[in-house]
C-alpha positions as CSV (number, residue, x, y, z in Angstrom):
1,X,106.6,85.7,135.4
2,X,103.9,83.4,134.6
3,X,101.5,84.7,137.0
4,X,101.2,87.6,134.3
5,X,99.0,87.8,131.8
6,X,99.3,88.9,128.7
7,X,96.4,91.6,128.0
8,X,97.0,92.8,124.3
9,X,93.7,92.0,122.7
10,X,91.8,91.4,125.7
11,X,89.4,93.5,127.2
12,X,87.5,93.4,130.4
13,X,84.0,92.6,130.0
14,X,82.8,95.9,131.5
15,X,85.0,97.8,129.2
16,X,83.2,98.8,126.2
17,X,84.7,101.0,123.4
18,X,83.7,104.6,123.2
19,X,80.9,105.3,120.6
20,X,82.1,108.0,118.3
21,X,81.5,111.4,118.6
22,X,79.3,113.1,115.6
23,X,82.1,115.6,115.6
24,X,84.7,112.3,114.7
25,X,82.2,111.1,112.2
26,X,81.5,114.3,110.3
27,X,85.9,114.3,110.3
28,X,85.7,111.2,109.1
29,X,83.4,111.8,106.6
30,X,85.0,114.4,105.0
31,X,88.9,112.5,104.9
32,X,87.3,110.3,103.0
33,X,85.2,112.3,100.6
34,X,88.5,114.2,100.2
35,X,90.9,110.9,99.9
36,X,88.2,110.4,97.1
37,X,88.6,113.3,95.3
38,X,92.5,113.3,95.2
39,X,92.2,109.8,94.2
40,X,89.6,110.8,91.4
41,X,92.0,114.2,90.6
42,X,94.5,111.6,90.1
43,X,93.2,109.7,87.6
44,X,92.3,112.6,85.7
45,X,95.9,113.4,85.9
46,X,97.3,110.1,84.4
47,X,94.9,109.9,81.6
48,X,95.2,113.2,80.1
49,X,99.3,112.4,81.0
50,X,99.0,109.2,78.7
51,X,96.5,111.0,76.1
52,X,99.1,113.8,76.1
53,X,101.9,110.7,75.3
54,X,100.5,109.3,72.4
55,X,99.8,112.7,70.4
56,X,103.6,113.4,70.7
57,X,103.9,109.7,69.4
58,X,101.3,110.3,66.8
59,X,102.7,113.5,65.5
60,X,106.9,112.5,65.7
Protein backbone atom coordinates (compact mmCIF):
# COMPACT_ATOMS: atom_id res chain seq x y z
CA UNK A 1 0.00 0.00 0.00
CA UNK A 2 2.49 2.68 0.43
CA UNK A 3 3.95 2.32 -2.89
CA UNK A 4 0.60 4.23 -3.97
CA UNK A 5 0.26 7.56 -4.34
CA UNK A 6 -2.32 9.52 -3.66
CA UNK A 7 -3.28 11.64 -6.93
CA UNK A 8 -6.36 13.87 -5.78
CA UNK A 9 -5.04 17.31 -6.44
CA UNK A 10 -2.23 16.46 -8.43
CA UNK A 11 -1.77 16.74 -11.88
CA UNK A 12 0.94 15.65 -14.30
CA UNK A 13 2.96 18.41 -15.59
CA UNK A 14 1.94 17.77 -19.25
CA UNK A 15 -1.61 17.80 -18.27
CA UNK A 16 -3.13 21.10 -18.77
CA UNK A 17 -6.82 21.94 -18.22
CA UNK A 18 -9.00 22.40 -21.28
CA UNK A 19 -9.54 26.08 -22.29
CA UNK A 20 -13.26 26.72 -22.54
CA UNK A 21 -15.18 26.44 -25.33
CA UNK A 22 -16.92 30.01 -26.58
CA UNK A 23 -20.00 27.89 -26.66
CA UNK A 24 -19.38 27.14 -22.51
CA UNK A 25 -18.69 30.74 -22.01
CA UNK A 26 -21.56 32.33 -23.88
CA UNK A 27 -23.68 29.37 -21.41
CA UNK A 28 -22.04 30.70 -18.76
CA UNK A 29 -22.69 34.05 -19.45
CA UNK A 30 -26.13 33.84 -19.64
CA UNK A 31 -26.67 31.49 -16.06
CA UNK A 32 -25.38 34.26 -14.67
CA UNK A 33 -27.07 37.18 -16.24
CA UNK A 34 -30.19 35.09 -15.50
CA UNK A 35 -29.12 34.06 -11.73
CA UNK A 36 -28.97 37.97 -11.71
CA UNK A 37 -32.16 38.75 -12.76
CA UNK A 38 -34.04 36.17 -10.52
CA UNK A 39 -31.95 37.55 -7.76
CA UNK A 40 -33.00 41.19 -8.76
CA UNK A 41 -36.91 39.81 -9.39
CA UNK A 42 -36.49 38.76 -5.92
CA UNK A 43 -35.84 41.71 -4.37
CA UNK A 44 -38.45 43.36 -6.06
CA UNK A 45 -40.60 40.73 -4.63
CA UNK A 46 -39.83 41.28 -0.91
CA UNK A 47 -39.92 44.95 -0.95
CA UNK A 48 -43.20 45.51 -2.48
CA UNK A 49 -44.15 42.18 0.02
CA UNK A 50 -42.98 44.45 3.13
CA UNK A 51 -44.34 47.85 1.50
CA UNK A 52 -47.61 45.81 1.06
CA UNK A 53 -47.13 44.85 5.19
CA UNK A 54 -47.02 48.06 6.52
CA UNK A 55 -50.17 49.66 4.68
CA UNK A 56 -52.25 46.82 6.21
CA UNK A 57 -50.50 48.01 9.56
CA UNK A 58 -51.11 51.54 8.69
CA UNK A 59 -54.72 51.25 7.81
CA UNK A 60 -55.87 48.39 10.80
Amino acid sequence: MRFFRRTTGRRAPQERRRAPSFRELRARLRTEKAEARLLDTEVRIHQEAARIRNQIRTSA
